[in-house]
N, CA, C and O atoms as a DFTB+ gen file, in Angstrom:
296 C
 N C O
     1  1      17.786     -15.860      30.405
     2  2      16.738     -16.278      29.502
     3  2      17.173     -17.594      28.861
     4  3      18.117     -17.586      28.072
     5  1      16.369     -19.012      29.238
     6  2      16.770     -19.887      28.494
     7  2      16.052     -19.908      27.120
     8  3      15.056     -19.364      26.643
     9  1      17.227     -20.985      26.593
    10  2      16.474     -20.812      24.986
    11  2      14.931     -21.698      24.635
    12  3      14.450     -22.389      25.533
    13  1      14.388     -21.623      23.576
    14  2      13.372     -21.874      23.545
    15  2      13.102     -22.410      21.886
    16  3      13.246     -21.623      20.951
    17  1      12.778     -23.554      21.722
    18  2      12.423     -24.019      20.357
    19  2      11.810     -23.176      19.989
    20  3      10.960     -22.549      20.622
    21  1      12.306     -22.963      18.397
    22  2      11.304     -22.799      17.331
    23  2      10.187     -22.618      16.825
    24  3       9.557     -21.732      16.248
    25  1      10.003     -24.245      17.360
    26  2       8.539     -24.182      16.876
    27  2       7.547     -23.777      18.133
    28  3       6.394     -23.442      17.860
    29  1       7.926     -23.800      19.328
    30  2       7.180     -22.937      20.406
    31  2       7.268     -21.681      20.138
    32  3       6.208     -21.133      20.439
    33  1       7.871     -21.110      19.800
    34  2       7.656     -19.827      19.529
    35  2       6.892     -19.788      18.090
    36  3       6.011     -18.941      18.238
    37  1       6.820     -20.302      16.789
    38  2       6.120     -20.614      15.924
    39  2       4.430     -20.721      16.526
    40  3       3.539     -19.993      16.088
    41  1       4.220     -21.760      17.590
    42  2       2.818     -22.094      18.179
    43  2       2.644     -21.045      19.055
    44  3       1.467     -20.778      19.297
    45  1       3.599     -20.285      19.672
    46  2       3.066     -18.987      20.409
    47  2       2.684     -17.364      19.748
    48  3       1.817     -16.574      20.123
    49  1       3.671     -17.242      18.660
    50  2       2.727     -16.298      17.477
    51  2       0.972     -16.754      16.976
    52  3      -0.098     -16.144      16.965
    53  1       1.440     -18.215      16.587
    54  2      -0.064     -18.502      15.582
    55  2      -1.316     -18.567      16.592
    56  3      -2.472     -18.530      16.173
    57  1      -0.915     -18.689      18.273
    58  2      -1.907     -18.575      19.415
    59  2      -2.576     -17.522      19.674
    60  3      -3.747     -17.334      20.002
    61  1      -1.441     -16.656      19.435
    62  2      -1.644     -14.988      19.807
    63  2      -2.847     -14.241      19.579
    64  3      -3.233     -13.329      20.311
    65  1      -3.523     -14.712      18.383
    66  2      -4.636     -14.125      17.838
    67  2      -4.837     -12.754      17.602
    68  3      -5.845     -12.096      17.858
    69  1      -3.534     -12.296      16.970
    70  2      -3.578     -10.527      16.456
    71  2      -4.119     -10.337      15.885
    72  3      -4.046     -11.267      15.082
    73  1      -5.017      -9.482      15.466
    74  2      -5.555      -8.935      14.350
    75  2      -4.675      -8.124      13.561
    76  3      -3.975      -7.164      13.884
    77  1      -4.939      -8.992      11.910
    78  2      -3.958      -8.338      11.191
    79  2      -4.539      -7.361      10.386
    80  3      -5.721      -7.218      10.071
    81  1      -3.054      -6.378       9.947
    82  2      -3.965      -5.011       9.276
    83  2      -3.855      -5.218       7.708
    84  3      -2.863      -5.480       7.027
    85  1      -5.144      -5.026       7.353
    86  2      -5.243      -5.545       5.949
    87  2      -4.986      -3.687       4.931
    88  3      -5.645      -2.677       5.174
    89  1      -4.222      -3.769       4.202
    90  2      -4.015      -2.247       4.062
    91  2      -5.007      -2.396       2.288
    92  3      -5.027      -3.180       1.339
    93  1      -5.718      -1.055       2.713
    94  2      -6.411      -1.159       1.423
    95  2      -5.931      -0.356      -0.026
    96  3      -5.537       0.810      -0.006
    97  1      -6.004      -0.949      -0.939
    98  2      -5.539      -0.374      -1.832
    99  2      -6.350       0.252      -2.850
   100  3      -7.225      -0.410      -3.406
   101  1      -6.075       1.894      -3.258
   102  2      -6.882       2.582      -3.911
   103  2      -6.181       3.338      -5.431
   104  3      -5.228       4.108      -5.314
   105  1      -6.560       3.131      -6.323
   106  2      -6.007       3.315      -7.324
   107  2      -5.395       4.738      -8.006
   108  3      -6.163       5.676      -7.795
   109  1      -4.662       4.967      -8.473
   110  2      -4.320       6.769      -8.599
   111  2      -5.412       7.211      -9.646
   112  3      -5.506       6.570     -10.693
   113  1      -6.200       8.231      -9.413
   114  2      -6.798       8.883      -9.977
   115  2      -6.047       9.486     -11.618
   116  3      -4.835       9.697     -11.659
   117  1      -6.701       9.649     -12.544
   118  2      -5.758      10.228     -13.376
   119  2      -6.061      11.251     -13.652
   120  3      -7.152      11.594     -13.198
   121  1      -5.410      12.130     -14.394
   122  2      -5.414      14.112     -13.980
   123  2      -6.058      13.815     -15.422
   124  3      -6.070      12.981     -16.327
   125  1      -6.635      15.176     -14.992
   126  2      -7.644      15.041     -16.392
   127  2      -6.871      16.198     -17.721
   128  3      -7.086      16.285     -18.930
   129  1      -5.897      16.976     -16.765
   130  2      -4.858      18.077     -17.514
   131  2      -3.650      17.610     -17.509
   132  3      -3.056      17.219     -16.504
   133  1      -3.067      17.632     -19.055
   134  2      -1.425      17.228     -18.678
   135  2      -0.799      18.436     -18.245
   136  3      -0.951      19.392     -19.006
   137  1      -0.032      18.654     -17.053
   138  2       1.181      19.056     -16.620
   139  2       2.220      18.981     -16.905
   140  3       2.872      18.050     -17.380
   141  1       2.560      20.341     -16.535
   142  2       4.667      20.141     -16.338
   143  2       5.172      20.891     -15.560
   144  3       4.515      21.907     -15.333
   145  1       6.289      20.764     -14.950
   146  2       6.808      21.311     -13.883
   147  2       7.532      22.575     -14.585
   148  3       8.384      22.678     -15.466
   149  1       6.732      23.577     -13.715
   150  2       7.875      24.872     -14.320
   151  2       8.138      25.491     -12.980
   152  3       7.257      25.373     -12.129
   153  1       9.046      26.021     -12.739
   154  2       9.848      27.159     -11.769
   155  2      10.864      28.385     -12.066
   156  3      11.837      28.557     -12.801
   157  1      10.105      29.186     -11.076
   158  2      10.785      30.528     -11.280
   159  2      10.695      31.357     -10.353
   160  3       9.768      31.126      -9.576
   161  1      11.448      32.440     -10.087
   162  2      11.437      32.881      -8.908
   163  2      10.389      34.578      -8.809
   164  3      10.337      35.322      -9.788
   165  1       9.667      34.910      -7.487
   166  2       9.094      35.747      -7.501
   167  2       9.847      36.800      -6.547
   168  3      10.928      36.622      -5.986
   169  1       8.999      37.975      -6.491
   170  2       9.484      38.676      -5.332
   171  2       8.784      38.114      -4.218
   172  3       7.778      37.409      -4.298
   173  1       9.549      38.571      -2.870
   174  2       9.337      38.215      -1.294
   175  2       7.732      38.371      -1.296
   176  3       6.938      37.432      -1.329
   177  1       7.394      39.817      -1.251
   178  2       6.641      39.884      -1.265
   179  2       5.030      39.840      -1.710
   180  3       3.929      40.036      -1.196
   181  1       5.735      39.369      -3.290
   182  2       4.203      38.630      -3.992
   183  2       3.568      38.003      -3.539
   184  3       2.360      37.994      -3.304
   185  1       5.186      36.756      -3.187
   186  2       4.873      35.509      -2.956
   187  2       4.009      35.930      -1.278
   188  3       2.811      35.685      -1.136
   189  1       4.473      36.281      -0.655
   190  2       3.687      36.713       0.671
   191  2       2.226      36.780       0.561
   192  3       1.468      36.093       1.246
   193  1       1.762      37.844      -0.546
   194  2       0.305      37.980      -0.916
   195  2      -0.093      36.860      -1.458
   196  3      -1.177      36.518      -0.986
   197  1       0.499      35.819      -2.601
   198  2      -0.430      34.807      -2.955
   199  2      -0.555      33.995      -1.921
   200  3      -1.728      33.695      -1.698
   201  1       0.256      33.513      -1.181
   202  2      -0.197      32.617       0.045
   203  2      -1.254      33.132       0.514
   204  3      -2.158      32.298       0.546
   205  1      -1.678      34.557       1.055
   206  2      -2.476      35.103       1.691
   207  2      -3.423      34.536       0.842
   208  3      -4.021      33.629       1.421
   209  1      -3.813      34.722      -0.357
   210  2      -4.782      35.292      -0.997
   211  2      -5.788      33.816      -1.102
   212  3      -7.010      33.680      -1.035
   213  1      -4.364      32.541      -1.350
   214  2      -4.616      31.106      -1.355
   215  2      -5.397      30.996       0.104
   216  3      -6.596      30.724       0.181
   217  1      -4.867      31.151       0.817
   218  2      -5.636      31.004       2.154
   219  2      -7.347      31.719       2.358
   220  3      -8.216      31.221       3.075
   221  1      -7.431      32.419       1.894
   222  2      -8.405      33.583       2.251
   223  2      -9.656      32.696       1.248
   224  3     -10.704      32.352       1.794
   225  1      -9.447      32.445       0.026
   226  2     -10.014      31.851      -1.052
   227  2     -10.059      30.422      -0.963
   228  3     -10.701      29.674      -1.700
   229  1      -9.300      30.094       0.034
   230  2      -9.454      28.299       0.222
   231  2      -9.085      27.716      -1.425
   232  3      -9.935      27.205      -2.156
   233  1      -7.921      27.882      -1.724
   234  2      -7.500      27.197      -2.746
   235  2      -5.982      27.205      -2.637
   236  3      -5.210      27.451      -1.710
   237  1      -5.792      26.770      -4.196
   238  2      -4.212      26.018      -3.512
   239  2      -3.237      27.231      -4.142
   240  3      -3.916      28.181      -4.532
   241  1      -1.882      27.394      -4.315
   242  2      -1.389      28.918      -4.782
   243  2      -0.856      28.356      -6.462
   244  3      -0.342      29.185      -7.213
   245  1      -1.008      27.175      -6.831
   246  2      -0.901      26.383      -8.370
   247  2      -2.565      27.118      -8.762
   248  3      -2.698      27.754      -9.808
   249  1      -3.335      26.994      -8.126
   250  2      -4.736      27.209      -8.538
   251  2      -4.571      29.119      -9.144
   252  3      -4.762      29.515     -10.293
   253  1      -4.287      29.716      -8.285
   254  2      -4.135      30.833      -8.161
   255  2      -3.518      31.486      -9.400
   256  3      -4.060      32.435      -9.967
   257  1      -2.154      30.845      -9.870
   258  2      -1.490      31.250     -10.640
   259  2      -1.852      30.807     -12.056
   260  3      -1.266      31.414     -12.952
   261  1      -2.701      29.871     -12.408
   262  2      -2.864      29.344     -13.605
   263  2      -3.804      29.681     -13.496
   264  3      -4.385      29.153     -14.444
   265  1      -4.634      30.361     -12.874
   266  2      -6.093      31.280     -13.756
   267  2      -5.845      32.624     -13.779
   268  3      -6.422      33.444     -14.492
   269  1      -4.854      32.867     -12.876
   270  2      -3.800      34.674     -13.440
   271  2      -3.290      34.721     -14.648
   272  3      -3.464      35.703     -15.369
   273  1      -2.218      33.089     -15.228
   274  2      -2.053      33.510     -16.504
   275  2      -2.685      33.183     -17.418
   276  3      -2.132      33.576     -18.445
   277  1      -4.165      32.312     -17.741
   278  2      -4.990      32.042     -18.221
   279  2      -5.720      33.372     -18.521
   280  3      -5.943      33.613     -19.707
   281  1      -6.113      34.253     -17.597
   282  2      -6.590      35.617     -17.599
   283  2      -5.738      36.287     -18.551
   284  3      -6.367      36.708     -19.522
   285  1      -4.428      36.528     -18.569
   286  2      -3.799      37.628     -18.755
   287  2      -3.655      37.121     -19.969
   288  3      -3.594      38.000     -20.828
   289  1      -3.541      35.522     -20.556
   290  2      -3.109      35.286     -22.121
   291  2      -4.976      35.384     -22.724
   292  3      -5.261      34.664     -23.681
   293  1      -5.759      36.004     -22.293
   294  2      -7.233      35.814     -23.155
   295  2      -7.007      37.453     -23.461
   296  3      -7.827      38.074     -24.138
């Protein structure tokens, strides 16, 4: 491979005619509830049923658990 100026290779990119990807930018939504991270551990098998239950109900298993203890503190 012989070598090759610069600027030919400069005039052989700007020839090329790629289409460039313009990345769009979308702003973060802001939560309308403040949060905080809590953790703790369940049994095997709870946790087994809330996944189920998340699935079955098409929601998420955060959804699940904060209207269980919302319920249980009214």
């Amino acid at each position: 491979m012989e070598k090759q100026n610069i600027n030919d290779l400069i005039n052989m990119a700007k020839s090329s005619n790629q289409q460039k990807t313009i990345q769009k930018i979308v702003p973060i939504a802001a939560k309308e509830l403040d949060e905080v991270q809590f953790s703790f551990y369940l049994e095997k098998e709870l946790l087994k049923k809330l996944k189920l239950k998340a699935l079955q109900e098409e929601t998420s298993m955060k959804q699940l658990v904060n209207d269980a203890v919302k319920s249980f503190l009214q």
